[in-house]
C-alpha positions in Angstrom: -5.8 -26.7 -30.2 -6.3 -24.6 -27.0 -9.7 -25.3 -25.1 -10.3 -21.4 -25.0 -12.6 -20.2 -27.6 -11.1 -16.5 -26.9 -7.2 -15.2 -25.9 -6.2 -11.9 -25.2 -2.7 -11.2 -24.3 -0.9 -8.2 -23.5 -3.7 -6.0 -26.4 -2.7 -2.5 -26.3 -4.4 0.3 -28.3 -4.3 4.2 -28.2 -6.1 6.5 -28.9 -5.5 10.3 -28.6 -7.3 10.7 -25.9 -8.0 6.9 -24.2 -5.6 4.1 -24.2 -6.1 0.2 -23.6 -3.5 -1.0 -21.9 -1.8 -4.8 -21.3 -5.8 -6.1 -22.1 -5.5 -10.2 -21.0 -8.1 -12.5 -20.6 -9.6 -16.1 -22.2 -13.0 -17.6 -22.2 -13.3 -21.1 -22.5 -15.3 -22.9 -24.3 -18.8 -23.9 -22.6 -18.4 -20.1 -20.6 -20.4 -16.8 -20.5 -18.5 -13.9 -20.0 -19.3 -10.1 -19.4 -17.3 -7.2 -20.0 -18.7 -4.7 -17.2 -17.5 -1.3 -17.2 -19.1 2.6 -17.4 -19.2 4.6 -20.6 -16.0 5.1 -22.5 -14.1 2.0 -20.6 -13.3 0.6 -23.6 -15.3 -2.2 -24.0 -16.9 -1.8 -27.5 -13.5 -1.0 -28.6 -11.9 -4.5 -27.2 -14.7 -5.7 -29.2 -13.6 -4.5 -32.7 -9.6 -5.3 -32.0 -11.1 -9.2 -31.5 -13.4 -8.8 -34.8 -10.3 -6.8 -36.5 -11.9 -4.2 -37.1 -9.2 -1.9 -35.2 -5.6 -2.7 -35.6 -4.1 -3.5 -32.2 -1.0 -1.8 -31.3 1.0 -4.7 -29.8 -0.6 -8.1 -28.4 -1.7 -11.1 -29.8 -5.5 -12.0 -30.1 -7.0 -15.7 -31.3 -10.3 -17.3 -31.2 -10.2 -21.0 -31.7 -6.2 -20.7 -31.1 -6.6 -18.6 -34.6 -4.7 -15.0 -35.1 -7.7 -13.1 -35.6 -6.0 -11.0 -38.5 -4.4 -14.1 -40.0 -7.2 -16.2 -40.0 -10.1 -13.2 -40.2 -12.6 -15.4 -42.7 -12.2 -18.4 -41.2 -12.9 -17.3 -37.7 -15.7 -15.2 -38.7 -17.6 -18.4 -40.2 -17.6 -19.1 -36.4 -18.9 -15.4 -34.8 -21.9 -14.0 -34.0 -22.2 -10.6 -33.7 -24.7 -7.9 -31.8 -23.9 -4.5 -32.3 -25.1 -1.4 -29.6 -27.1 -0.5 -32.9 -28.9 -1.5 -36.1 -26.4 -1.1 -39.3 -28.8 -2.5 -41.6 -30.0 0.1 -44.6 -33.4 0.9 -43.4 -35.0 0.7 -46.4 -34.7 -3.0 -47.1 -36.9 -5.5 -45.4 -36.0 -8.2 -43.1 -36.1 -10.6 -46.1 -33.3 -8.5 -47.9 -31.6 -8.3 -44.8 -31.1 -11.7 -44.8 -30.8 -12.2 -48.5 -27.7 -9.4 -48.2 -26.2 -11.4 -44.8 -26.5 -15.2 -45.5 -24.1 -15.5 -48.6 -21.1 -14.2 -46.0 -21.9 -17.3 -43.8 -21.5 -21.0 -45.3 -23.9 -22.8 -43.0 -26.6 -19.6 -42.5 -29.6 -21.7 -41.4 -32.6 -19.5 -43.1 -34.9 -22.1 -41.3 -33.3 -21.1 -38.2 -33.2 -17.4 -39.0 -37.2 -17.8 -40.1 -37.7 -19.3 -36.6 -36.6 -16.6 -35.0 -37.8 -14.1 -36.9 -41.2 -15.8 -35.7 -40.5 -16.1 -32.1 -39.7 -12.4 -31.6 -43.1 -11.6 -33.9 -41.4 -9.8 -36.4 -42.6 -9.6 -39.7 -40.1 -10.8 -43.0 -41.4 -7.6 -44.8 -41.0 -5.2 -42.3 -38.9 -2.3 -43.4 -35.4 -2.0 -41.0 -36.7 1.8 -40.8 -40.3 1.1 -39.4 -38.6 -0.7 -36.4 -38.4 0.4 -33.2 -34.6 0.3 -31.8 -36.0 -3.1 -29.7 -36.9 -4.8 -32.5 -33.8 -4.2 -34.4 -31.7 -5.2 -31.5 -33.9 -8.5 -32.3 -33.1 -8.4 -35.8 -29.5 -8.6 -35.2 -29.6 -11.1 -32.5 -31.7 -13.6 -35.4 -29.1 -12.9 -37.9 -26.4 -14.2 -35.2 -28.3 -17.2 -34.2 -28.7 -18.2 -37.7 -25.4 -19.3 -38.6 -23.9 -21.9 -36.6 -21.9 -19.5 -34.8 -19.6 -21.0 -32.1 -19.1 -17.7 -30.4 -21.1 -14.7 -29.6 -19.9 -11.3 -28.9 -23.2 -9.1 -27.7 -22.3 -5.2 -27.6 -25.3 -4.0 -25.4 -27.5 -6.8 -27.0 -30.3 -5.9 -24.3 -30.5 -1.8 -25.1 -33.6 -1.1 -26.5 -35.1 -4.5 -25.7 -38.2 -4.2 -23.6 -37.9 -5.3 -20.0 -39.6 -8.5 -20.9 -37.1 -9.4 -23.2 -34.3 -8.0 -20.9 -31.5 -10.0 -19.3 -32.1 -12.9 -21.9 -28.4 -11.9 -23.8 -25.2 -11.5 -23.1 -21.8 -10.5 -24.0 -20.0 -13.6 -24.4 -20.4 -17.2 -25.2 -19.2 -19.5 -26.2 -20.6 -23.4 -27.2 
């Protein structure tokens, strides 16, 4: 077992008008790690080759010394994930939210996810729709914290957040 939580080696995707190129780096475990770069750098998109949700044109990506496309469910048990932006359906409440995300997870916490609910006062009935683009980003960061996650992979976790809240995330970590 490696002692880095995240590998990338030699990642390479195109695009028709962007490419990533020879994309290396690790994180090890008991790190934080930031991916800094301007607009269009590629940076959400070395995101979603490491969740899989791009297909990488050469290169070999693992988490936990896992082949992220090999081992997708497993390694997913162990990610938590912050979007730029909300992808909940805005009509359900916070409690459906949950109810519709905990069954992916086998050790979703819905104490902890309650918890922190509380903490960033919102409310279990609010609508996704009725919240500001702050409290969303809050939202998502609960549903993260709530599973046991070993890993998390924040995409802009801080946009929207008030400047209070501000400078409390970031990209990566990993426990």
């Amino acid at each position: 077992m490696t002692d880095n939580c995240l590998e990338l080696r030699s990642v390479k995707k195109s695009f028709s008008n962007f490419t990533l190129n020879n994309i290396t780096f690790s994180l090890p475990k008991g790190y934080i790690m930031g991916l800094v770069g301007s607009n269009g750098a590629g940076k959400t998109t070395t995101i979603k080759l490491i969740l899989n949700m791009l297909d990488k044109e050469q290169g070999d990506i693992s988490i936990f010394g896992l082949d992220n496309v090999k081992c997708e469910r497993q390694i997913q048990q162990n990610i938590g994930v912050v979007f730029d932006r909300s992808f909940y359906v805005d009509e359900w409440t916070i409690n459906e939210v949950e109810k519709a995300v905990s069954p992916f997870y086998d050790e979703w916490d819905r104490s902890a996810f309650s918890e922190t609910i509380k903490r960033f006062e919102l409310s279990h009935k609010a609508k996704v729709g009725t919240l500001s683009r702050g409290m969303q980003m809050k939202l998502m960061l609960a549903c993260a914290f709530s599973h046991n996650a070993k890993i998390l992979i924040l995409d802009e976790p801080t946009s929207g957040l008030d400047p209070l809240a501000r400078g409390c995330y970031l990209t990566f970590y990993c426990v």
